[in-house]
C-alpha positions as CSV (number, residue, x, y, z in Angstrom):
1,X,0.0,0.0,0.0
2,X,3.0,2.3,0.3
3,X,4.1,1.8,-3.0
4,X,0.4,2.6,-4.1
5,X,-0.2,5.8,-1.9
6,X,3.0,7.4,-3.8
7,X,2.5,6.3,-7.2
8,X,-1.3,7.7,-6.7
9,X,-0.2,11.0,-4.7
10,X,2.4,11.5,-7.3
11,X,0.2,10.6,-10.1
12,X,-2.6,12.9,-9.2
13,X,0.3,16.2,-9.3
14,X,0.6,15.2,-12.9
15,X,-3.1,14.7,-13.9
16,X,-5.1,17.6,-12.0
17,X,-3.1,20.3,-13.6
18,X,-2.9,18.0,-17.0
19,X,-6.4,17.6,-17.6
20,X,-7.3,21.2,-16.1
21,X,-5.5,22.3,-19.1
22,X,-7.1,19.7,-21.7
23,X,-10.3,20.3,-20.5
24,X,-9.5,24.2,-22.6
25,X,-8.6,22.0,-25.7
26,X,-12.2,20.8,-25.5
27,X,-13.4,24.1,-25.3
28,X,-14.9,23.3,-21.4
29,X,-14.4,24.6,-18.1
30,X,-11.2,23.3,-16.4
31,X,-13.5,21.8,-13.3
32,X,-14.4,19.5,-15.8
33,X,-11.0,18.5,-16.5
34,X,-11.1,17.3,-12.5
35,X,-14.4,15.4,-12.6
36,X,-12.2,13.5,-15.4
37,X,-9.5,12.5,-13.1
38,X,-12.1,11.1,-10.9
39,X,-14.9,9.6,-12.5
40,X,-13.1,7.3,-15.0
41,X,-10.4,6.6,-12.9
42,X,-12.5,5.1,-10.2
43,X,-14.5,3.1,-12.4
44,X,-11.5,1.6,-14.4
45,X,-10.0,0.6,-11.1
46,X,-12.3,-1.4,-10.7
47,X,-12.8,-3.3,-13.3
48,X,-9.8,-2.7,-15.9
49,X,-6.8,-5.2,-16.8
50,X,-3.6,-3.1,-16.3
51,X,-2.0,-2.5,-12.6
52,X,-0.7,1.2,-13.9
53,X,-2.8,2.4,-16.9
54,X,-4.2,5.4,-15.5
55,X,-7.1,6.7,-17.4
56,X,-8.2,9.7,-17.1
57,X,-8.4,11.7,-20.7
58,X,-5.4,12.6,-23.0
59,X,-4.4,15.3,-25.4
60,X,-5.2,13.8,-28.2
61,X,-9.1,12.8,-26.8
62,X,-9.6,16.2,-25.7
63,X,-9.0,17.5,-29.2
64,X,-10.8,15.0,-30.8
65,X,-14.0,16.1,-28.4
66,X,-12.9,19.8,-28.9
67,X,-13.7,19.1,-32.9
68,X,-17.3,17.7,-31.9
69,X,-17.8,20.1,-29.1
70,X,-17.6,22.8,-31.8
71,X,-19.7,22.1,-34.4
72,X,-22.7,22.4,-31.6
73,X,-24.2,25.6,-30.3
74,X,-21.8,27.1,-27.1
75,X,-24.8,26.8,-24.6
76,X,-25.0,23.1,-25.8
77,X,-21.3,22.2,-25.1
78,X,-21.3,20.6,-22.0
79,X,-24.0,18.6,-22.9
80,X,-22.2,17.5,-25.7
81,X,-19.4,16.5,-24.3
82,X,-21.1,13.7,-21.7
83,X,-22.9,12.8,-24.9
84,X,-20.1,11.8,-26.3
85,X,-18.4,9.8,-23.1
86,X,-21.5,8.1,-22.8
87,X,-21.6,7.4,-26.3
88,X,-17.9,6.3,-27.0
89,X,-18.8,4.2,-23.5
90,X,-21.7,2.2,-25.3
91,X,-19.4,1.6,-28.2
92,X,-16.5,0.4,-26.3
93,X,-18.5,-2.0,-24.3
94,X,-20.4,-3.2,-27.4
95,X,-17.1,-4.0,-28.9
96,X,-16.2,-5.8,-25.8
97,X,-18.8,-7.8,-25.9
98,X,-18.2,-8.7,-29.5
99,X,-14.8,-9.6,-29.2
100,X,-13.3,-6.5,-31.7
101,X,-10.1,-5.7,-29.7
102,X,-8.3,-6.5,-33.3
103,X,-10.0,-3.4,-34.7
104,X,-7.4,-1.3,-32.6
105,X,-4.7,-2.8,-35.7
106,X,-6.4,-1.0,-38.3
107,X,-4.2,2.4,-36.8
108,X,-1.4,1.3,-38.1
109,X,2.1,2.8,-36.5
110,X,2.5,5.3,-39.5
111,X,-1.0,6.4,-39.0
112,X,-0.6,6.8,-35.2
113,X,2.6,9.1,-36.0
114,X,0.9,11.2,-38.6
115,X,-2.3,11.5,-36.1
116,X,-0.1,12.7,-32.7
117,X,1.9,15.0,-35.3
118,X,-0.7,16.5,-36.8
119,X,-3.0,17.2,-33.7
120,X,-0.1,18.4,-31.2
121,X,0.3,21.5,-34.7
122,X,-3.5,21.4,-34.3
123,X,-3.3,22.2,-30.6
124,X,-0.1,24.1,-30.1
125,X,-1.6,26.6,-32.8
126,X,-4.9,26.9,-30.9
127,X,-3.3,28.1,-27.5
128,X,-1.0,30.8,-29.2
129,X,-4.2,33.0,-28.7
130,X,-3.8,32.0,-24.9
131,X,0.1,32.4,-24.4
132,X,0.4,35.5,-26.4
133,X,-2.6,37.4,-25.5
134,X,-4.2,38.3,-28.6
135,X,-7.4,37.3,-29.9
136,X,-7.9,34.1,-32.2
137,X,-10.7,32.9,-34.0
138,X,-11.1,30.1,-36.5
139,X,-11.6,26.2,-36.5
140,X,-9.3,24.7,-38.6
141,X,-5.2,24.7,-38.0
142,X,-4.8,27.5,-40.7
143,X,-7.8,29.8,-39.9
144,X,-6.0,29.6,-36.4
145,X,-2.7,30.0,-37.6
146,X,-3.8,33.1,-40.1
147,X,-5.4,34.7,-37.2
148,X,-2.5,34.6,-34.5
149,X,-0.4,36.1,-37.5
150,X,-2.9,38.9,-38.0
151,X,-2.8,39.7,-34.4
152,X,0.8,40.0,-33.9
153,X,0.9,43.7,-33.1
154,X,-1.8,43.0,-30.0
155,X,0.6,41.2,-27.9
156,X,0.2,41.8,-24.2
157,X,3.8,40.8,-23.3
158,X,3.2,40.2,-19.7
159,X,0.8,37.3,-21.0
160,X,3.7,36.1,-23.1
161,X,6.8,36.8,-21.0
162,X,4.9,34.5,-18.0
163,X,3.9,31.7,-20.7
164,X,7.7,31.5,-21.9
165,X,8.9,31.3,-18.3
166,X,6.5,28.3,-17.5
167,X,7.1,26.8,-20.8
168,X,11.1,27.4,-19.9
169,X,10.6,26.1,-16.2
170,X,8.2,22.8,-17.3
171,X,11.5,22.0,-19.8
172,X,13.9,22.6,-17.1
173,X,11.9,20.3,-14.5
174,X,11.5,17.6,-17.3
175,X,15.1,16.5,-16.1
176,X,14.2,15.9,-12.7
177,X,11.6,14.2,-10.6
178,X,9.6,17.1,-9.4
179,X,6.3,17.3,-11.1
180,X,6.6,20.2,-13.7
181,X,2.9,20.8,-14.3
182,X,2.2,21.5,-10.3
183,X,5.0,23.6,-9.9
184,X,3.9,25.7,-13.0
185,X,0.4,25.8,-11.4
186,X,1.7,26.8,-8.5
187,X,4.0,29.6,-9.5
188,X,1.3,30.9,-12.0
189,X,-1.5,31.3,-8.9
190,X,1.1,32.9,-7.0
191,X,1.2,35.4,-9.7
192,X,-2.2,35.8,-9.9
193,X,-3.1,35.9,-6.1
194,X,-0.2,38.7,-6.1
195,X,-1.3,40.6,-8.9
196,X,2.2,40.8,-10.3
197,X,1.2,40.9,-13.9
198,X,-1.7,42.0,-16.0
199,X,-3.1,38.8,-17.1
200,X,-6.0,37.3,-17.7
201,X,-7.2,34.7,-15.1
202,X,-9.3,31.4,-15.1
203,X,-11.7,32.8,-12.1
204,X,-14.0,31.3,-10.0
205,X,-14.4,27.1,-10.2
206,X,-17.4,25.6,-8.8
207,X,-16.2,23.6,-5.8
208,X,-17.9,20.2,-5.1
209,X,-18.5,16.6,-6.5
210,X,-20.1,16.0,-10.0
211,X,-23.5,15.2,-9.5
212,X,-25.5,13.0,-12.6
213,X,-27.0,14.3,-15.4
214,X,-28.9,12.5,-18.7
215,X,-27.2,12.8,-22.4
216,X,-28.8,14.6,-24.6
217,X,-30.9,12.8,-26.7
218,X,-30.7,15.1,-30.0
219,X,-27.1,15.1,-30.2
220,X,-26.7,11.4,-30.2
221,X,-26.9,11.4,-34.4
222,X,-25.1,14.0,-34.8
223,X,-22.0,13.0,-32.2
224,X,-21.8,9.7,-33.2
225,X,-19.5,9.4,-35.7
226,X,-17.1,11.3,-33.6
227,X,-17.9,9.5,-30.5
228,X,-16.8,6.0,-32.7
229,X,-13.9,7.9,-33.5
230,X,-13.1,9.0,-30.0
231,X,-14.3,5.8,-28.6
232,X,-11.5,3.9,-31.1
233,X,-8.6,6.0,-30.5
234,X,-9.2,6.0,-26.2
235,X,-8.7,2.0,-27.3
236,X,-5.9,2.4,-29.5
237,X,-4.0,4.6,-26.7
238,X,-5.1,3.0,-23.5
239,X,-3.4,-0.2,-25.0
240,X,-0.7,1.0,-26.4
241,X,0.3,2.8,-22.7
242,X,-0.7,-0.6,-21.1
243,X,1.8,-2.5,-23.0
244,X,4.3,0.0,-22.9
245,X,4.7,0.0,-19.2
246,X,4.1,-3.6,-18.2
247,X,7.1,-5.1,-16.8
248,X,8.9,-8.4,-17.5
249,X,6.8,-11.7,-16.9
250,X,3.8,-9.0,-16.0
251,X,0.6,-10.1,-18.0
252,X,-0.2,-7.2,-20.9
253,X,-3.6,-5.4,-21.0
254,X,-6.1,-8.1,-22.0
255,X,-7.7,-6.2,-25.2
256,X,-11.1,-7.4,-25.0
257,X,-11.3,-7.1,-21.4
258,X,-9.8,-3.4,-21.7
259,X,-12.6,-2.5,-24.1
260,X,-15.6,-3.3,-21.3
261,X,-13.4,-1.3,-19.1
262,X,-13.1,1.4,-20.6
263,X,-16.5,1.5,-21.3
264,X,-17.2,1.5,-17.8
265,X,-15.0,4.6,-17.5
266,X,-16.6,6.3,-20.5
267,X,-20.2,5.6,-19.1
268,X,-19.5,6.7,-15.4
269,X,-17.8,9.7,-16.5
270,X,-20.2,11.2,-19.2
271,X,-22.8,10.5,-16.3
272,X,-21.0,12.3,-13.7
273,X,-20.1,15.3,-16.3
274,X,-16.7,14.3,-18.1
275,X,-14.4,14.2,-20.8
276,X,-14.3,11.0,-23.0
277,X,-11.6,9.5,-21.0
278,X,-8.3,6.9,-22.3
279,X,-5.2,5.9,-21.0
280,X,-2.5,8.3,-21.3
281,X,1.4,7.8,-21.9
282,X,2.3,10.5,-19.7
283,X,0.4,9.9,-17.0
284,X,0.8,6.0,-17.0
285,X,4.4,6.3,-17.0
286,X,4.3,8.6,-13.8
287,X,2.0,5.8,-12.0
288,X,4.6,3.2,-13.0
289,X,5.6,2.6,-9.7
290,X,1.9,0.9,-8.4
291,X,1.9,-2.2,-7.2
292,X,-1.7,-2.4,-7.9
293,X,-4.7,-0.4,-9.5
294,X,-5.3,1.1,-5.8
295,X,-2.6,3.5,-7.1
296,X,-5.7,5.2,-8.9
297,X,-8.1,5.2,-6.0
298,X,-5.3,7.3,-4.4
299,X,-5.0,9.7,-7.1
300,X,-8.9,9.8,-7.1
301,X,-8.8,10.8,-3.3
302,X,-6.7,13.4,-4.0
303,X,-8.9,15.0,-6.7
304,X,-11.6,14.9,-4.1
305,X,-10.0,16.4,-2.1
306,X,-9.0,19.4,-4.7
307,X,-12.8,19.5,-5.7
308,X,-14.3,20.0,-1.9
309,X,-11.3,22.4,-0.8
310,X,-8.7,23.7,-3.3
311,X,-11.4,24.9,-6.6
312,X,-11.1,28.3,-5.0
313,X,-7.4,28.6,-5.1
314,X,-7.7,28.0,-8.7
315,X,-9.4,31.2,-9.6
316,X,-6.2,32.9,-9.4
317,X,-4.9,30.4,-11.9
318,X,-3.5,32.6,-15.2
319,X,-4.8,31.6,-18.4
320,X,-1.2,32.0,-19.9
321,X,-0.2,29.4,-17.4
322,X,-3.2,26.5,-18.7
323,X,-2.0,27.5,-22.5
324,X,1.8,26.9,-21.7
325,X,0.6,23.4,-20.4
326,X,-1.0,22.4,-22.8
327,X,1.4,23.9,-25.6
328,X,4.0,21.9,-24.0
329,X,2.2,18.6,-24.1
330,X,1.2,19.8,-28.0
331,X,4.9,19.9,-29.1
332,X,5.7,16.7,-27.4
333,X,3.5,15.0,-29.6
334,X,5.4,16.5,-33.0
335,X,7.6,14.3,-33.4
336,X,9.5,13.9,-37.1
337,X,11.7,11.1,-36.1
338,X,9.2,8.0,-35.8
339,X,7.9,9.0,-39.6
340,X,11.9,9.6,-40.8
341,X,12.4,6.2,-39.0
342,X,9.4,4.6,-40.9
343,X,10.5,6.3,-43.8
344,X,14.3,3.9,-43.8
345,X,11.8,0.9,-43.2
346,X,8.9,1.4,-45.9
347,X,8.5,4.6,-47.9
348,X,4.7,3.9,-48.1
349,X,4.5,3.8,-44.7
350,X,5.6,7.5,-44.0
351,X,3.9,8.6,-47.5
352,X,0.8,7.2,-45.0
353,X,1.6,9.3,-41.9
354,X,2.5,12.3,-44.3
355,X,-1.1,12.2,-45.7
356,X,-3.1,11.3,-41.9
357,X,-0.7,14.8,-40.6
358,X,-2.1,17.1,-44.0
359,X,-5.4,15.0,-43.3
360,X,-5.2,16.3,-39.9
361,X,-4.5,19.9,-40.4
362,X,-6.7,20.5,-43.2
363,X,-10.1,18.2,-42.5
364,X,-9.9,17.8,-39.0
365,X,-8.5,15.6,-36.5
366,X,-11.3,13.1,-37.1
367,X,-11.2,13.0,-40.7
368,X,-7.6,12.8,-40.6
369,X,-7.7,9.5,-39.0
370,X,-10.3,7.9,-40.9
371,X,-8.4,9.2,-44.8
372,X,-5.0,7.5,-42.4
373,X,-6.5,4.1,-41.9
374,X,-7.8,4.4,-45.7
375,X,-4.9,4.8,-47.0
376,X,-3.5,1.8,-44.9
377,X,-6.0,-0.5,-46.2
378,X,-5.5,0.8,-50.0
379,X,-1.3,0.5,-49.2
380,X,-2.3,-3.6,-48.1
381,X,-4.5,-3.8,-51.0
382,X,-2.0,-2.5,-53.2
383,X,1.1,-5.0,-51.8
384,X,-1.9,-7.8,-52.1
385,X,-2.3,-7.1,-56.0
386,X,0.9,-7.0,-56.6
387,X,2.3,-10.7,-55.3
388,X,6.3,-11.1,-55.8
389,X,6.4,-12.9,-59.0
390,X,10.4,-14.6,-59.3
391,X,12.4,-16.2,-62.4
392,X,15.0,-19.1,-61.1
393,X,17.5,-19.8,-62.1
394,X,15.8,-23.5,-63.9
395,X,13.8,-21.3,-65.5
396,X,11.3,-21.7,-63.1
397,X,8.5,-18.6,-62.1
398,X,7.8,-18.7,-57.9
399,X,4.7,-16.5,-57.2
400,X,4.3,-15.5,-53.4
401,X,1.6,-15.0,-51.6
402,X,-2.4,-15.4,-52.1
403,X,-3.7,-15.7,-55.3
404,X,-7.8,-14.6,-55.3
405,X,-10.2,-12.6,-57.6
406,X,-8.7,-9.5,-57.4
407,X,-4.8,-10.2,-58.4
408,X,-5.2,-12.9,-60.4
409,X,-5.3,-11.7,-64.0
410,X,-2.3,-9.5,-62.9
411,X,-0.3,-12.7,-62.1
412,X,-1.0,-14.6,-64.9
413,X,-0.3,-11.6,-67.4
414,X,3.3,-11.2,-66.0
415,X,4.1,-14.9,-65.4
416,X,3.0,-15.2,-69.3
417,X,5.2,-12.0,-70.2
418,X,7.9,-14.2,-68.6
419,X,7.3,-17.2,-69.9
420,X,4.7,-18.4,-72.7
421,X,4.9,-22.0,-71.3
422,X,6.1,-21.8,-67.4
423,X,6.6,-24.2,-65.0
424,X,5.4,-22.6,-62.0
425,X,6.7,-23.4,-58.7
426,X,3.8,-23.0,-55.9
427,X,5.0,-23.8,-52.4
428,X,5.5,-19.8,-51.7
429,X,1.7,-19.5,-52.6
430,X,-0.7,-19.1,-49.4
431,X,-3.8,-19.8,-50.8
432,X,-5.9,-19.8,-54.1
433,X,-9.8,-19.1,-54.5
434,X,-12.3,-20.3,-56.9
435,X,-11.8,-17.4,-59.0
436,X,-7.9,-17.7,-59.2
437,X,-8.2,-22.0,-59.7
438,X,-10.5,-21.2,-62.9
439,X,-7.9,-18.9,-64.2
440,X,-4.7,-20.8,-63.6
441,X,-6.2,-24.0,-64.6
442,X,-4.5,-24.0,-67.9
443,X,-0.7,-23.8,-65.7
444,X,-2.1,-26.8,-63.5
445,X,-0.3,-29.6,-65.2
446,X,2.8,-27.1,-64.9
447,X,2.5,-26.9,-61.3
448,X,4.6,-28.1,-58.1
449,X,5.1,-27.3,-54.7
450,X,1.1,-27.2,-53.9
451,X,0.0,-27.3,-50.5
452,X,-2.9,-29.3,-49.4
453,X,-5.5,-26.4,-49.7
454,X,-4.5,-24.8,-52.5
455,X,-4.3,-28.7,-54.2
456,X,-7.7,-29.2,-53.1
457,X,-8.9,-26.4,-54.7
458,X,-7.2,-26.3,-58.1
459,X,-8.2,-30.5,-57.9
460,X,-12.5,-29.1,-58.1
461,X,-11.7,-27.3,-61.2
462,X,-8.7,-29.6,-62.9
463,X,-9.8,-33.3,-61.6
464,X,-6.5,-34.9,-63.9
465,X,-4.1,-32.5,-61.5
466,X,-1.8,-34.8,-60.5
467,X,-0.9,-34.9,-56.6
């Protein structure tokens, strides 16, 4: 239990301030960044799969809600946002039920890069309104962009000059062990409290527990493609942090197990006035040091306790401080070396997170995902259509792979280009469908190297194949 108590104490310095600040990337008020690191976390401790995953909600969540939350009128945005945790909730825990934790391999890794690239330049351009001072309007990443450029001359350089020293002070601190994010809180409601600078300030946060409220039934059409997409990547992250952090001989997240859970969380929390909630990298990597998931009944304690008796300290809180935060976590999620890496390995690959990033900046942070994970699927069914097709040394063609509907005719116009009469050796082939055993039948005598399937099949439409 000691072990647990400071991996949950030291968790919670990391997510209060953290999701007070992504709870502004939603476009909400920053007490609902705390019910988020309460709700959810109490309900996946419960029920999840992972001793440290701590889920609470995540940049990259929060913006994906923030594109949803917007296209609803401003008075309707809270209720939009517990819309969509319920509804991402029902999703996950329909898609536990059904056994679809393999849909989480459709984001493949260049897709993922692309994604986290894309939305920290989405987010790091929508708080330079908030660290600089000026005024920025706008939805999409150039609108936002165009608009902080415009605004250049308005400037208040107190706001600015006490951003760059918390964005300075939360580098510094990443070298050490002393929680950046409080500190920066700290030092910014000092300011504040003090009145040293002219800046603008968060004011008053209602103190107290959530307390239940219903969706809203309208929005349900309208927010559900987002909440699938929400709903999908809270999956996608929550295992991927899972797996990073369990240890040696420790059992990894069990994927269809993780979905109900995270269901759970999603339901409780839109109930109780949350964030779409997933496990986060960042945080997850702080808990580390939990022996068990009572780690996240700790940090949940602590959150309590900030909601009954600490919301009023947060009034003081500068806004320049919460846009620092969050433009921090932003630019750690730009990162150009996993797409150069994946670049060395496949140039596809990053030609895939190169069009999910533009996807990204110039749809939308949803539709950049989806246009991703179709270009993935259209990459596989490109490498699928075109089979490795060989000429030994005997003269012999070797074809790899399947052979089916699609590819067929491709195959047999290049092994023919090759060769008018080949001799084709099969055993690299992985399977053969009706369609392709009607069109190779002519190369059947030809054949060797079948295995027992693909014998069985060319056998229906050639009975004289010899085994």
């Amino acid at each position: 239990m000691r072990k647990d108590a400071l991996a949950g104490v030291t968790t919670a310095a990391v997510v209060i301030p953290q999701s007070m600040a992504y709870a502004t990337i939603a476009g909400l008020p920053v007490q609902v960044g705390l019910y988020t690191a309460l709700v959810p976390l109490l309900a996946y401790a419960l029920v999840g799969t992972s001793r440290a995953l701590s889920v609470t909600t995540t940049s990259t969540i929060a913006a994906l809600t923030g594109a949803a939350v917007a296209t609803v009128p401003p008075d309707q945005a809270m209720a939009a946002a517990t819309t969509l945790a319920m509804l991402a909730g029902l999703l996950l825990v329909a898609a536990g039920v059904l056994k679809l934790g393999f849909l989480a391999d459709f984001i493949s890794h260049p897709v993922l890069a692309g994604f986290k690239a894309g939305t920290g330049l989405l987010i790091a351009v929508g708080q330079l309104g908030k660290v600089l001072g000026i005024e920025q309007t706008g939805d999409s990443f150039f609108e936002k962009l165009r608009s902080a450029i415009q605004n250049l001359g308005e400037i208040s350089w107190p706001t600015a000059g006490l951003a760059a020293a918390t964005i300075a002070g939360l580098y510094a601190l990443k070298r050490t062990q002393i929680p950046g994010a409080l500190v920066a809180v700290g030092a910014g409601i000092a300011v504040g409290a003090l009145g040293l600078l002219d800046v603008a300030l968060t004011g008053a946060v209602p103190s107290g527990l959530p307390t239940p409220v219903a969706p809203d039934l309208d929005l349900i059409g309208p927010l559900l493609p987002a909440a699938a997409g929400i709903a999908l990547m809270s999956f996608v992250e929550s295992i991927a942090a899972g797996r990073a952090i369990a240890h040696k001989g420790e059992r990894e997240p069990i994927a269809d197990r993780e979905l109900l859970a995270l269901g759970a969380a999603n339901l409780a929390g839109g109930l109780f006035r949350s964030l779409p909630a997933g496990g986060g990298l960042s945080q997850t990597a702080v808990n580390d040091g939990a022996e068990t998931k009572r780690a996240g009944l700790v940090t949940a304690g602590v959150t309590v306790l900030t909601l009954l008796f600490l919301t009023s300290v947060f009034a003081d809180l500068p806004q320049a401080t919460l846009g620092a935060l969050v433009l921090v976590s932003a630019i750690g999620l730009i990162q150009i070396e996993p797409l150069r890496q994946i670049g060395e390995i496949h140039r596809r690959g990053v030609l895939c997170g190169l069009v999910t990033l533009l996807g990204v900046l110039t749809l939308g942070v949803l539709q950049g995902v989806l246009i991703g994970v179709l270009a993935s699927m259209l990459l596989v069914f490109h490498a699928l259509n075109h089979p490795q097709i060989d000429q030994l040394d005997d003269g012999t063609i070797r074809i790899h792979g399947p052979l089916y509907f699609a590819n067929v005719q491709r195959v047999k116009r290049h092994v023919l280009e090759l060769d008018p009469e080949p001799r084709l050796d099969m055993s690299a082939v992985t399977g053969v469908d009706v369609t392709a055993a009607l069109v190779l039948v002519d190369f059947a005598p030809r054949m060797h190297g079948l295995n027992e399937r693909t014998w069985r099949v060319l056998r229906h439409v050639s009975p004289d194949l010899p085994r």
